[in-house]
C-alpha positions in Angstrom: 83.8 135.2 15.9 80.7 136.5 14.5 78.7 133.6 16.0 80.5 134.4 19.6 79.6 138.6 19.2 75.6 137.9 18.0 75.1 134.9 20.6 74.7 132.2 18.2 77.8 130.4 20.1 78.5 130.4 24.3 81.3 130.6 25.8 79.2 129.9 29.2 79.6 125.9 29.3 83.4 125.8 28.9 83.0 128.8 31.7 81.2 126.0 33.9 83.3 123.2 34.2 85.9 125.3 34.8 83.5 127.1 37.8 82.6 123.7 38.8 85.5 122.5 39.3 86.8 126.0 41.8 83.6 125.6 43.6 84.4 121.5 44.3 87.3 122.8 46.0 86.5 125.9 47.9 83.0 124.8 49.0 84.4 121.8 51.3 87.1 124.5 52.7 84.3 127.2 53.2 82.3 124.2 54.8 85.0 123.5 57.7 86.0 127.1 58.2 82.3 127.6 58.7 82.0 124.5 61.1 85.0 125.5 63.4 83.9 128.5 63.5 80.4 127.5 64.8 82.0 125.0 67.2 84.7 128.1 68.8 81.2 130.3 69.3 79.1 127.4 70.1 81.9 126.2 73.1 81.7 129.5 74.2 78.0 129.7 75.3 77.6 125.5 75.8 79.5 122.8 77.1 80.5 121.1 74.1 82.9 118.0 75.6 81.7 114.6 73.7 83.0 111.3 75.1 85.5 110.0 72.5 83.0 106.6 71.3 80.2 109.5 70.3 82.9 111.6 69.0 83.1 109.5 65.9 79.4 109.3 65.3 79.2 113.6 64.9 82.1 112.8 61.8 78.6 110.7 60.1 76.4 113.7 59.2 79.3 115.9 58.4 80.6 113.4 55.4 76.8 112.9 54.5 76.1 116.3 54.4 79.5 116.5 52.3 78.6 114.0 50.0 75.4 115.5 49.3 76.7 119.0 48.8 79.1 117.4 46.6 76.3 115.5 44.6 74.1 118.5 44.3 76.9 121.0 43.0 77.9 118.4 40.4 74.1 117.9 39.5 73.2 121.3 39.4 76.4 122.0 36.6 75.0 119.5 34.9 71.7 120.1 34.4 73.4 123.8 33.0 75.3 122.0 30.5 72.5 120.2 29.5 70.8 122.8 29.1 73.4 124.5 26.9 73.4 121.2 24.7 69.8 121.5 24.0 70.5 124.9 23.0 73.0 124.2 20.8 70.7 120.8 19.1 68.1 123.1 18.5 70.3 126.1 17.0 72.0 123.0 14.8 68.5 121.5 13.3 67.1 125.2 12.6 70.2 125.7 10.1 69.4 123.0 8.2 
């Protein structure tokens, strides 16, 4: 307790897998509520109508830009970690 109260001990990486794995979730449903809502305004003002052959090819940057969002969240999480590891190596060899 006393290591958790003078900051000696964090509660943050434990806090970050758990935040990782909310935001691995909600990001991909915050992505398509933010795409259909850009395709209702952008219908509005343009003529949006895609034959259905090139209908298929628009799905190929949506699931690249999702895999990369995907890949970017998980790296970014982990470079946190890491750096809470390091932390916790160094506090470990300067008690010795």
């Amino acid at each position: 307790m006393w290591d958790f109260l003078t900051f000696k001990s964090f509660v943050t990486p434990d806090l970050l897998i758990v935040i990782y794995y909310m935001g691995a979730v909600v990001m991909p449903l915050f992505s398509y509520i933010i795409y259909r809502w850009l395709m209702g305004r952008l219908s509005i003002h343009y003529d949006l109508r895609v034959d259905t052959k090139y209908k298929y090819l628009l799905y190929i940057p949506i699931i690249i830009c999702f895999i990369c969002m995907e890949i970017f969240w998980r790296m970014l999480f982990e470079f946190m970690i890491a750096y809470f590891d390091m932390h916790d190596a160094l506090m470990s060899m300067s008690s010795h």
